[in-house]
C-alpha positions, 0 to 999 in steps of 0.5 A, spaced: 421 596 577 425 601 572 426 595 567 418 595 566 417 602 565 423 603 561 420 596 557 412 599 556 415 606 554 419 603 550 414 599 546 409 605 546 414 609 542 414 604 536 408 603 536 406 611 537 412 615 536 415 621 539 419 621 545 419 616 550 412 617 556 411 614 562 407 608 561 402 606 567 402 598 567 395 598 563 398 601 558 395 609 559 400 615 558 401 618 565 399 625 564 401 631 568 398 636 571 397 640 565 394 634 560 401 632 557 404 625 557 409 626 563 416 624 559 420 618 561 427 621 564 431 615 565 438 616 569 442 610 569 448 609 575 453 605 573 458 604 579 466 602 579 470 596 582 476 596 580 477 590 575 470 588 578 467 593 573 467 587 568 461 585 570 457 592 569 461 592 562 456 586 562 450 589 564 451 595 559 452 591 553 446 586 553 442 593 554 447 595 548 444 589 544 437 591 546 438 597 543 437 602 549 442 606 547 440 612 546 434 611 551 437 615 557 438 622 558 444 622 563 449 617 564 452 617 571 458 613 572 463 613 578 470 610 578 471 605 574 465 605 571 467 611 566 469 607 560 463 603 561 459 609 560 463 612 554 463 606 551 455 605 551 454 612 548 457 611 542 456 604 541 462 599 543 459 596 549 461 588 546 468 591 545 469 593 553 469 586 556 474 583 552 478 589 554 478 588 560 480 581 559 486 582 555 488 589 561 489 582 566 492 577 561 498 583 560 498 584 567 499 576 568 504 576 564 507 582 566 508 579 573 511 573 571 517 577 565 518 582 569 515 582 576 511 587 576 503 587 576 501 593 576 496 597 572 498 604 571 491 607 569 494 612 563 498 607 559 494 600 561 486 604 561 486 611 559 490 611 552 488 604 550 480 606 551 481 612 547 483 608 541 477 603 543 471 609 542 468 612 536 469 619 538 465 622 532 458 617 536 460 621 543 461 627 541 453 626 537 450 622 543 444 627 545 445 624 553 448 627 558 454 624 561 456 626 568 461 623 573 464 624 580 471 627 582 474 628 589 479 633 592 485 629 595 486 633 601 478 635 602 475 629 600 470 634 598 466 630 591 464 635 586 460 634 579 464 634 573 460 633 566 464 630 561 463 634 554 464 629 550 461 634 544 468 637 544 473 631 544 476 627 548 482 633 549 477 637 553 474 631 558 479 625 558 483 628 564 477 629 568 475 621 566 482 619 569 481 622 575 475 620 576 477 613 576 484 615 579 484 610 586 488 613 591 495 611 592 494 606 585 496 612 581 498 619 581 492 624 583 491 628 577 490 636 576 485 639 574 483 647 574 475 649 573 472 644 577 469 648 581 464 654 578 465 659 582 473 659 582 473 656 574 481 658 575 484 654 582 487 647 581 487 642 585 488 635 585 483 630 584 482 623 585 476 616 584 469 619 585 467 613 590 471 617 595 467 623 596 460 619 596 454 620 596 454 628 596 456 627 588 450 622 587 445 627 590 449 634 587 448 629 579 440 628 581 438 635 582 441 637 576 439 631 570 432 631 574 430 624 572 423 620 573 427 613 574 434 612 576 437 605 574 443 603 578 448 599 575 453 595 580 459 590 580 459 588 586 454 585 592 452 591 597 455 585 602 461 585 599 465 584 605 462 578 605 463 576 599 469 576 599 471 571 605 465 567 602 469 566 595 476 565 598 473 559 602 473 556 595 481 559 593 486 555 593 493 557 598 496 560 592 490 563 590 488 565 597 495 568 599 495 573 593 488 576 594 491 577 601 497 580 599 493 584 595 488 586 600 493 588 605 497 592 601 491 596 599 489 598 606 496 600 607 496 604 601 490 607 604 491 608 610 497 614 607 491 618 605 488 624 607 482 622 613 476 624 609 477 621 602 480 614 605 473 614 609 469 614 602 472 611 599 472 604 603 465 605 604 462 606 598 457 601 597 454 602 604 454 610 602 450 609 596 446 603 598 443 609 604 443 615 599 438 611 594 434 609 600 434 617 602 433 619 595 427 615 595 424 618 601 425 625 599 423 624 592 417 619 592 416 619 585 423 618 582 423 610 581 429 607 583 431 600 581 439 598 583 441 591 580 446 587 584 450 580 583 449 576 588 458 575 587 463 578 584 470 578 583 476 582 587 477 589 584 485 587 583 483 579 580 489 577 576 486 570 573 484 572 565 479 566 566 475 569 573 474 576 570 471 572 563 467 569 567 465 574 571 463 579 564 458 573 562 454 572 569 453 580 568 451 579 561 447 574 564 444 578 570 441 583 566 438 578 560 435 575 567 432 582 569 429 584 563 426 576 561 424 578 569 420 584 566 418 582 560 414 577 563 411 582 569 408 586 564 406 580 560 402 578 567 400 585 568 397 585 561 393 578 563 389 581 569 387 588 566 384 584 559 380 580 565 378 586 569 370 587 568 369 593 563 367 599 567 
């Protein structure tokens, strides 16, 4: 598992110093071809969800209160997972769930003074975010911060690194359009996306639209020796979903099909290409880990999952606090988890026979 490694590479670098190796489970520093201690190149994955994104806003701020901080060489997130990601590279990960929080209390009360419950994701996320991160961290943090874009009329998803070494003037379109689900909000244009044409604009949305491809593309270039994915929702989230409306009230139930026929019908206005990602991301990144674990056997990867999660357009203030502390809880759980395996580890090599 990831998390073990990640811990025993993390205890050898107190204890020795230096960078982060590969440790194997009995303690021994993997070794390349040459003799050196193969390096501990961790890639965390954080996936969106819309709302659901607090529970990920949760995961990221226990490994924030473990200080993993800056133990990644790239961050990848997708959709709404952005400001996630931003906000654990410069350390304002506790500052995230209680923004999401406030982000649906004041679209209730928007809703019931004015009649109008949506988020507009530049006024309501973007700029609010910008005022929650500590620029001056970002632009020292020694990770690499990828995200995913795709083209609205191709639906052909492109890598863009976002340069938080120069601002937030140079990479805060790019984050709003990759977090910009189609149809919700206006797509946004961007020139220099693709290499080859640095002068063509286009206009871009939500990364989710265009996977896997971006997911692959984001491999290649960060070449990590673990890949930690961090997801808000259940991969049967369908699923889900109809589980937790058998708990709902009428009013409750009513609102969240309302608010689910309302996104396919804005969706079906789509171009063909980006609506087909879009509606099945989880599926697409689900087979794509699996493939890339089959062509690189040696890249460890380890995907967090919660068993239940919440709709991407919840309005309930309480339902989205809750669900920002089971994700809290979940990642403590995985990591008391592999505390716990290396322990055991530990216990059997000091009862093998010496050789």
């Amino acid at each position: 598992m990831v998390l073990e490694d990640w811990i025993r590479s993390k205890e050898y670098q107190r204890t020795h110093g230096g960078p982060l190796v590969i440790v194997d489970e009995k303690g021994r520093v993997a070794l390349d071809k040459n003799g050196k201690p193969k390096p501990f190149r961790l890639v965390i994955v954080g996936l969106g969800g819309g709302i659901a994104g607090v529970v990920s806003a949760g995961m990221f701020e226990v490994l924030q209160e473990e200080g993993y901080n800056d133990d990644p060489i790239g961050l990848f997130p997708i959709s709404a997972a952005v400001p996630n990601a931003l906000a654990f590279g410069c350390k304002k990960s506790h500052l995230v769930r209680p923004f999401y929080e406030d982000l649906v209390r004041r679209k209730f009360v928007r809703f019931f003074t004015r009649g109008d419950a949506r988020i507009r994701l530049h006024d309501d996320v973007i700029i609010p975010m910008l005022e929650i991160l500590d620029h001056e961290a970002l632009r020292i943090y020694k990770s690499s911060i990828y995200t995913a874009v795709t083209e609205w009329e191709s639906g052909k998803g492109s890598v863009v690194r976002l340069k938080v070494e120069e601002g937030p003037d140079h990479w805060s379109r790019i984050a709003e359009a990759a977090m910009t689900i189609p149809r919700f909000s206006p797509e946004i244009e961007l020139a220099g996306i693709h290499p080859h044409e640095p002068h063509r604009k286009a206009k871009y949305s939500d990364g989710a639209g265009s996977m896997p491809l971006p997911l692959g593309e984001a491999m290649k270039i960060m070449r990590p020796s673990h890949v930690l994915v961090i997801a808000p929702r259940p991969t049967t989230y369908d699923l889900s979903t109809w589980e937790s409306l058998l708990h709902m009230s009428s009013m409750e139930w009513w609102a969240s099909w309302w608010e689910s026929w309302i996104g396919l019908i804005l969706l079906s206005t789509v171009p063909s290409a980006t609506r087909r990602g879009t509606l099945s991301i989880d599926d697409e990144i689900s087979r794509s880990l699996k493939r890339m674990h089959k062509v690189h056997p040696r890249v460890k990867c380890t995907a967090l999952f919660p068993k239940r999660s919440i709709s991407p357009f919840e309005s309930d203030p309480m339902i989205v606090h809750n669900a920002g502390e089971s994700g809290k809880d979940l990642m403590r759980e995985c990591l008391e988890h592999a505390h716990m395996a290396i322990k055991r580890h530990q216990g059997e090599s000091e009862l093998e026979p010496a050789s």
